[in-house]
N, C-alpha and C positions, 0 to 999 in steps of 0.2 A: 504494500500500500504506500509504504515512505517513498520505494524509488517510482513509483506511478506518478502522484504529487511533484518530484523531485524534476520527471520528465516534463509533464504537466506546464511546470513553472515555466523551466527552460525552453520549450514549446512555444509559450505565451511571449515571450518576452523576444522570438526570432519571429513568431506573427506578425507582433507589433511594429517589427523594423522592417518587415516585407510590405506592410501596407502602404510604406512611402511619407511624403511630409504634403503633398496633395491627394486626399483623398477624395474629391470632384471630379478628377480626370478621368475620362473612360479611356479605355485601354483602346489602341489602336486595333481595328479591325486585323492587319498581319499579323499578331500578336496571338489571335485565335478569337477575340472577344465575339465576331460574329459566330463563334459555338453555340451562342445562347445570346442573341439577340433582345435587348427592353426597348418595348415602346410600349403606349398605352394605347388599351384598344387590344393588344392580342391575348388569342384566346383559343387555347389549346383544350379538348375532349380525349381523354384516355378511357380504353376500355380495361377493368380491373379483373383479375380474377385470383380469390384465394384459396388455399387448398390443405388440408392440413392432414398429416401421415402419420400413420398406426400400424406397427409390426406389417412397413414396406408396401404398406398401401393406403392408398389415400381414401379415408373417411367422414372427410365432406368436404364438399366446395360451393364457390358463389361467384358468380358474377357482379357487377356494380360497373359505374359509371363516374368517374370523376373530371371536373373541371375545371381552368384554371384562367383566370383573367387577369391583366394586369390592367388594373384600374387608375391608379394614378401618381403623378412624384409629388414628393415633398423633399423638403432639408431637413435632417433630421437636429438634434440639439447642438451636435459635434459639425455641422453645415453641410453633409455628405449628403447628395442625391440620391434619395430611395424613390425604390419602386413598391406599390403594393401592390399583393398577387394575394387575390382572394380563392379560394375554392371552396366548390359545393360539391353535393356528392346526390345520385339514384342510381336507384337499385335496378333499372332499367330505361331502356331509349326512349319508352313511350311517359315515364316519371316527369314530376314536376322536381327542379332543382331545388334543394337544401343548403342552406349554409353551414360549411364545414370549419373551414380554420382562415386564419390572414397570415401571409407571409410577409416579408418585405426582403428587398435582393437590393444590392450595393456594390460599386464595381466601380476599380481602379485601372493603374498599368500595370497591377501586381495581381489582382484577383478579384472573384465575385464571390462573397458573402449573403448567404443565406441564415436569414434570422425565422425560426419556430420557435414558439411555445417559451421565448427570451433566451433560447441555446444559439448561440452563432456557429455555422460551420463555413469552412471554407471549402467551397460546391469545385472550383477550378480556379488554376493557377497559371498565370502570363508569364512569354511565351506556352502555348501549347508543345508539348514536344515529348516522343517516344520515351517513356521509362521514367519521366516525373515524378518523384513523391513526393507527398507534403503530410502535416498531419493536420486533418482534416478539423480539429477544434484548437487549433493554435489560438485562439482568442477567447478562450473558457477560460475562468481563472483560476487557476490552482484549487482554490478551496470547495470550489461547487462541483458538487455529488457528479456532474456529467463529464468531469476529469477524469474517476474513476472508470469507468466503463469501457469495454472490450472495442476495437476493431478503429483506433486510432488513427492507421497507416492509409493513404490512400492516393492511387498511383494510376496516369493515364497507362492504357494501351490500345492498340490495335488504330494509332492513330492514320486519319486521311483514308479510313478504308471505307469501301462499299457497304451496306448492307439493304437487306429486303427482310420486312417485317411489317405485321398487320394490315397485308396489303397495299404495301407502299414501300416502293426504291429510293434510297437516298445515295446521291455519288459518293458523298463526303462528311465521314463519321470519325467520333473520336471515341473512347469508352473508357469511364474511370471505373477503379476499381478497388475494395476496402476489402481488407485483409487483415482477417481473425486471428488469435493465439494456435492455433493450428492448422497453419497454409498447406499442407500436406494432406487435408482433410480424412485422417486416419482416426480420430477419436468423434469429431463435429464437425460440418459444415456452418459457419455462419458468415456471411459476404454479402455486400450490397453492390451491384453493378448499375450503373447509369451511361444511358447510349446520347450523345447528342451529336443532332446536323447539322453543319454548316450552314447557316442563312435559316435555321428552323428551329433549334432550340432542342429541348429535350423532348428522346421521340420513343425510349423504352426505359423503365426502371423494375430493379427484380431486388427482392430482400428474401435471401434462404436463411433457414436456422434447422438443421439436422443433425441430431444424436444419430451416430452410428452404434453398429452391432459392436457389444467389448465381449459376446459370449459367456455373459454371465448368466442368460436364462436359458441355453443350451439349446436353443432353437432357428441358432442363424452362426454366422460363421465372420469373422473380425476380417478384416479387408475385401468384404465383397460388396462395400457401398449400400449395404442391407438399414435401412432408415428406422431404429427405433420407432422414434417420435419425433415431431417437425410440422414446419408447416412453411408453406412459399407464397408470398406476395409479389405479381407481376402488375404492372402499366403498361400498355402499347397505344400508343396515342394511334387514333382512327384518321382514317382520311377527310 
C-alpha cells in the first residue's frame, strides 16, 4: 500500500509537469488531437452489451443503448477550456433517452483529460505514437482511495491501423490499452481497451474482468482460459 501511494505521488507530480504552463492550448491536430475531436453539437450513439460468466459460460446478458453529446464549453476555475459531454442511457432503439452521468474533457499539447464522478484520468497523450505509456490517473492525489486501485498503466497500440467494427470501416485507428497486475492473464483477466478514429473520436470500448480456473474445485484445468467468474462490458458506436 506504502509503495502504491509512494508511486501515486511520484505519478502526480510528473502529470502535473506534463500538463504544461498553458493549459488552453489544444494540441495540434499532427500531434494526434484529431483522435478524439471536441466540438459542440457532437453526438455519438453506442450500442452496449453486457454479459456476465459462470463456470465458462455466460449467464446473462443485455443489451442497452448509450449516448453521448457534447453540449457545451466553459473555463473552468483554473481558466482551462472544458467541454461537457453529457450521457443518457435505453434499454433499446425504440426507448425514450435517460439521463445518465456528465462528463467534462480538457485538452492540451500534452493531453486530454477526462473528468467522472470528480476522478480525472488521462484518456490520451501528445504526440500519438506506437508503445506510449502513461499512467492513466497521474492527476489523483496520492491520498484519495482511486490511487489505490488496480490497472494504472496504460499504453497506445496498434496505432494508424485499419479496422471494421459494428458495421462500419475506419482507415485510421489508434487503441489504448490498460494493463492489470497480471498481463500474462494466467490467474485474471482485467483490461480496458479503447478504439478511437481519426477525425471520429471514440468508436469501440470493452472492460473485461475474469477469474480464471486455479483448479481448486477440480472441474476445469489452470491454463486453459477456463472463466471462473467474470463478466465483459462492450461499446460499438453505431452508424
Amino acid at each position: 500500500m506504502m509503495l502504491r501511494r509512494v508511486y501515486a505521488a511520484a505519478a502526480l507530480a510528473l502529470g502535473l509537469a506534463l500538463a504544461g504552463c498553458d493549459n488552453t492550448t489544444e494540441a495540434p491536430t499532427d500531434l494526434g488531437k484529431d483522435y478524439y475531436p471536441l466540438a459542440v453539437g457532437t453526438t455519438r450513439i453506442y450500442q452496449v452489451e453486457d454479459r456476465v460468466w459462470r463456470n465458462n459460460q455466460i449467464s446473462s446478458s443485455r443489451t442497452s443503448q448509450v449516448r453521448e453529446q457534447i453540449t457545451e464549453t466553459y473555463r473552468d476555475a483554473a481558466g482551462k477550456l472544458t467541454y461537457k459531454l453529457l450521457r443518457s442511457v435505453r434499454p433499446n432503439a425504440t426507448a425514450e433517452w435517460q439521463p445518465d452521468s456528465v462528463h467534462t474533457l480538457t485538452v492540451n499539447d500534452r493531453n486530454l483529460l477526462l473528468t467522472r464522478s470528480n476522478v480525472r484520468t488521462v484518456e490520451l497523450i501528445f504526440p500519438v505514437r506506437a508503445g506510449a505509456e502513461w499512467n492513466k490517473q497521474a492527476f489523483v492525489a496520492p491520498n484519495d482511495p482511486q490511487a489505490t486501485i488496480d490497472d494504472l498503466n496504460r499504453r497506445y497500440e496498434e496505432v494508424g491501423m485499419p479496422l471494421s467494427i459494428g458495421g462500419r470501416s475506419y482507415e485510421t485507428t489508434v487503441s489504448t490499452f490498460d494493463e492489470g497486475d497480471d498481463p500474462l492473464f494466467k490467474i485474471y483477466r482485467h483490461t480496458v481497451r479503447q478504439v478511437y478514429a481519426k477525425g471520429i473520436g471514440p468508436v469501440y470500448r470493452e472492460r473485461i474482468k475474469y477469474d480464471y480456473c486455479q483448479g481448486t474445485s477440480g472441474t476445469c484445468s489452470i491454463g486453459t482460459d477456463y472463466i471462473e467468474q467474470g463478466w465483459d462490458h462492450k461499446e460499438t458506436l453505431l452508424p
